[in-house]
C-alpha positions as CSV (number, residue, x, y, z in Angstrom):
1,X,0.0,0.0,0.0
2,X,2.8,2.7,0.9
3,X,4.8,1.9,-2.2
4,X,1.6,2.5,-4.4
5,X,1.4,5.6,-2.5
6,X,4.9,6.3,-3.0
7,X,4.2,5.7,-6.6
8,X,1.4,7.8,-6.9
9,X,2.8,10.7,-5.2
10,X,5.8,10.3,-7.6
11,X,3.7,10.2,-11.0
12,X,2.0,13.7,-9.5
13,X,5.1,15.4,-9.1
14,X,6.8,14.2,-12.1
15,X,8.1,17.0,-14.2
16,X,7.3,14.8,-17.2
17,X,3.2,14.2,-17.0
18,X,1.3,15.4,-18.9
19,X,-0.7,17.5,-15.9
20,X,2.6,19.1,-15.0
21,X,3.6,20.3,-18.2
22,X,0.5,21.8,-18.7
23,X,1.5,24.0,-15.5
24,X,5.0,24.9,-16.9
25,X,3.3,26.2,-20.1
26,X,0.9,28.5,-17.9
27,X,3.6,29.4,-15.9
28,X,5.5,30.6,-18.7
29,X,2.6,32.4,-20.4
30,X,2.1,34.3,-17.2
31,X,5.8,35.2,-16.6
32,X,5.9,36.2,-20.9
33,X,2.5,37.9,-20.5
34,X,3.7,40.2,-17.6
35,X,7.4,41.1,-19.2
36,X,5.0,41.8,-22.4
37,X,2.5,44.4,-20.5
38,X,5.8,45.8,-18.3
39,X,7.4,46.8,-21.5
40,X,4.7,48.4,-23.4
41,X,4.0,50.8,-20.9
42,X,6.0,53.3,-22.5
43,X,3.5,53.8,-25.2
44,X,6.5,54.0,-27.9
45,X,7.9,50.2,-27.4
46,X,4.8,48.5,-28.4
47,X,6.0,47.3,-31.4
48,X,9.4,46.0,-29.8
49,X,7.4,44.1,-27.2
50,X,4.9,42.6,-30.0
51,X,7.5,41.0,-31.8
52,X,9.7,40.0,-28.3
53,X,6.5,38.4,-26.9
54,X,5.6,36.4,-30.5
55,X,9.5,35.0,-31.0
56,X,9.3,34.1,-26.9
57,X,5.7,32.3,-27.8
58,X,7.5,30.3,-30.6
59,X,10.1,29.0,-28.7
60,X,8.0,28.2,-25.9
61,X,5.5,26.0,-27.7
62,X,8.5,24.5,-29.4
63,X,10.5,23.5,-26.5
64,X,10.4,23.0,-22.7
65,X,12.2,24.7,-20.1
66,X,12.0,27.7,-21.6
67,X,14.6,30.8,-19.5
68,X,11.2,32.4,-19.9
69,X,12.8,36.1,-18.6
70,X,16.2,36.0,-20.4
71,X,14.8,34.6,-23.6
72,X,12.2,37.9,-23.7
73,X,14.7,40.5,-22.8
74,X,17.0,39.1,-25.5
75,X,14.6,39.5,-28.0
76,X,13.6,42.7,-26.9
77,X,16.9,43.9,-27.6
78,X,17.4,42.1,-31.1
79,X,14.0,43.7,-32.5
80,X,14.3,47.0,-31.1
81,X,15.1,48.7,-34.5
82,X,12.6,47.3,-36.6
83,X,10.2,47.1,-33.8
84,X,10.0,50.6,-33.0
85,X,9.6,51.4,-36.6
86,X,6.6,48.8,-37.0
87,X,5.4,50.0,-33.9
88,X,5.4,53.9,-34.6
89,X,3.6,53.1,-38.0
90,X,0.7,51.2,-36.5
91,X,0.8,53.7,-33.4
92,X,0.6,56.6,-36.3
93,X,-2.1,55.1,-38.3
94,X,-4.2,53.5,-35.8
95,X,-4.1,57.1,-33.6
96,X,-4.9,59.6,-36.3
97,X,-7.8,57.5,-38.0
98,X,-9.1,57.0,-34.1
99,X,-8.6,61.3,-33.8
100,X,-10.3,61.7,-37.2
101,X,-13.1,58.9,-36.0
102,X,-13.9,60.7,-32.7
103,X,-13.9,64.2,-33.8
104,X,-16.4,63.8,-36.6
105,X,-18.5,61.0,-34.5
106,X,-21.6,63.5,-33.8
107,X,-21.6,64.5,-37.8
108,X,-24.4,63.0,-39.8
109,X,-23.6,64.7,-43.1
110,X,-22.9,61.9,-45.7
111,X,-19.1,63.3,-46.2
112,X,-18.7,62.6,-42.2
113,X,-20.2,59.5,-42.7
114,X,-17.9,58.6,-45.5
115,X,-14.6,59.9,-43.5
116,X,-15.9,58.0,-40.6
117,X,-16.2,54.6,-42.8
118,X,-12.8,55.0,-44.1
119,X,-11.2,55.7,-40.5
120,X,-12.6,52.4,-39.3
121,X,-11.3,51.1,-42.2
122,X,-8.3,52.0,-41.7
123,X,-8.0,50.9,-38.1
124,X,-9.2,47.3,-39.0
125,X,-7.0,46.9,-42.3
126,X,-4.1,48.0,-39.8
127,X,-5.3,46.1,-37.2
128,X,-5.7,42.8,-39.7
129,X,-2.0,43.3,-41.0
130,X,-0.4,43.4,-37.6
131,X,-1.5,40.2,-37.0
132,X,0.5,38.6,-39.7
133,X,3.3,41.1,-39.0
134,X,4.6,41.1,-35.5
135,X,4.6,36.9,-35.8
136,X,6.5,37.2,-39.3
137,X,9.1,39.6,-38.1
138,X,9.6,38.4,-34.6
139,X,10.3,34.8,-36.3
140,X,12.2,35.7,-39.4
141,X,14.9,38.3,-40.4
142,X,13.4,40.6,-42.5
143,X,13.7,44.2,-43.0
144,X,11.0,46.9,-42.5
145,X,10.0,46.6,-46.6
146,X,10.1,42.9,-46.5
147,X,8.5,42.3,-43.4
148,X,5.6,45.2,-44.5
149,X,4.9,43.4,-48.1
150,X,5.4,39.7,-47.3
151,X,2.3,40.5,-44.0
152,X,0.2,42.1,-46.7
153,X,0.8,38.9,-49.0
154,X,0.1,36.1,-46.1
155,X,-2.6,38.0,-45.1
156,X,-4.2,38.4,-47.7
157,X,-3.7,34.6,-48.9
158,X,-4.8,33.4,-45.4
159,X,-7.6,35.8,-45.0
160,X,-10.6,33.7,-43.6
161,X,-7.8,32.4,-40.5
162,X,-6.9,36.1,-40.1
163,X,-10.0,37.2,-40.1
164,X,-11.3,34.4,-37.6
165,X,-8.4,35.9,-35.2
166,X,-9.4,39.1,-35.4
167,X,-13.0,38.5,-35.1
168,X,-12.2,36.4,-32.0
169,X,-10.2,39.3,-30.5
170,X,-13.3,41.4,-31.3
171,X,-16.2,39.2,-29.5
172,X,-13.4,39.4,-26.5
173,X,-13.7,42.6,-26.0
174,X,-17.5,42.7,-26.5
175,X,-18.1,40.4,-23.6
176,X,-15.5,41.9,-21.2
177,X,-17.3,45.3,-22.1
178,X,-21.0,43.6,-21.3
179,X,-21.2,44.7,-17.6
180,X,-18.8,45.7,-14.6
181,X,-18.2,42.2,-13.0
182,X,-16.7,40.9,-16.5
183,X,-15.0,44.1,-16.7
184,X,-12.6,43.5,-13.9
185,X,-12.7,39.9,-14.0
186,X,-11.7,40.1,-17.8
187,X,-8.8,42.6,-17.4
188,X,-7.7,40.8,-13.9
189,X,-7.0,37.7,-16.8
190,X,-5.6,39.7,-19.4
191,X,-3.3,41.0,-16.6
192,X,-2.0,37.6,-16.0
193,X,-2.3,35.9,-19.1
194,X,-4.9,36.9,-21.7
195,X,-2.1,38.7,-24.0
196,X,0.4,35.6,-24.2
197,X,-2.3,33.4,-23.9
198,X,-4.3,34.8,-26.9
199,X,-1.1,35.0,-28.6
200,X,0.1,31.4,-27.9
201,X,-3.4,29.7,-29.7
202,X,-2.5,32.2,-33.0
203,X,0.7,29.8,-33.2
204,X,-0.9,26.6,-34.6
205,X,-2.4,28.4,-36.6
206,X,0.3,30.9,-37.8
207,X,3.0,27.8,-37.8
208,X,1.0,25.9,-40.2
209,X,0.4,29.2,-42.8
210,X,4.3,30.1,-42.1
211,X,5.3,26.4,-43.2
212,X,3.9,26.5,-45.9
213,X,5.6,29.2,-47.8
214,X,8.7,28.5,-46.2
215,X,8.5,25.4,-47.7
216,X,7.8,27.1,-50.9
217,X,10.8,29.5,-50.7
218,X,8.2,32.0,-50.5
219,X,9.6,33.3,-46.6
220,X,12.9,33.2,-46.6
221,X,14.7,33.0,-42.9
């Protein structure tokens, strides 16, 4: 009886179960998510910490054991050129088309309307891109030209599994927005993991659409 006990207690604790992995890969999306959210608060590193918290994602889903902390802050380093640069552009286009949306919002006039349309537009064709964009550049080398054209290529190609991710991302924020309880319980998640964790599910899907044109020379590393 006390070696079966023995036994069991062992098979719990066993860094190789199933169960257990399962915790590492949490515990690594919580320790990613927070270096992700502690280095976008200056406003201006967004884009560094997009593409640091996708190439983290990719090696953790690849491997185990992950130096969660070191592996972040070295990519953080590595894409702060391009980053910034990606991350100014989106920052640009994204804040003037939300300026240009909000100060014509009470305008009914079919020229506002129009203007309004396009803003939104905007934000969602931006929005759309970046999805395929921080992944592509965090994962391969590219260069600011490269890594704008080939996102607007795979995108496009892929659009029904883009579109499914943003759509997702949209219904997200809907519910977290449907009353004060969901509110704080939804941010109090996003806090800990929602960012990595969101990001982590786009991997099997992004690996798959990646593989393929690598394997057709189409993305070249």
């Amino acid at each position: 009886m006390k070696k079966k006990g023995s036994q069991l207690i062992k098979s719990i604790f066993d860094t190789d179960n199933f169960f257990m992995q399962i915790c590492e890969k949490i515990l690594d999306l919580v320790t990613v998510n927070l270096l992700f959210l502690v280095s976008c608060l200056p406003i201006l590193t967004l884009g560094i910490a997009k593409m640091s918290l996708y190439q983290t994602l990719f090696e953790i889903k690849k491997s185990r054991r992950v130096r969660v902390a070191s592996t972040y802050m070295k990519a953080f380093r590595a894409n702060a050129k391009l980053g910034l640069k990606l991350g100014l552009l989106e920052l640009v286009i994204v804040g003037i088309s939300l300026f240009d949306l909000l100060l014509f919002w009470g305008q009914d006039a079919l020229p506002f309307q129009v203007l309004k349309a396009v803003c939104l537009g905007f934000i969602i064709f931006t929005e759309l891109i970046a999805l395929g964009l921080y992944p592509l550049a965090g994962h391969f080398d590219m260069s600011l030209k490269d890594s704008l054209q080939t996102s607007l290529i795979v995108v496009s190609l892929n659009f029904p599994w883009f579109f499914l991710m943003m759509a997702v991302m949209i219904a997200i924020i809907i519910v977290v927005y449907s009353s004060g309880f969901v509110l704080l319980l939804g941010w109090t998640v996003f806090v800990f993991l929602g960012f990595a964790g969101l990001g982590f599910l786009q991997i099997g899907i992004l690996e798959k659409i990646f593989g393929k044109y690598e394997n057709e020379k189409f993305i070249k590393e």
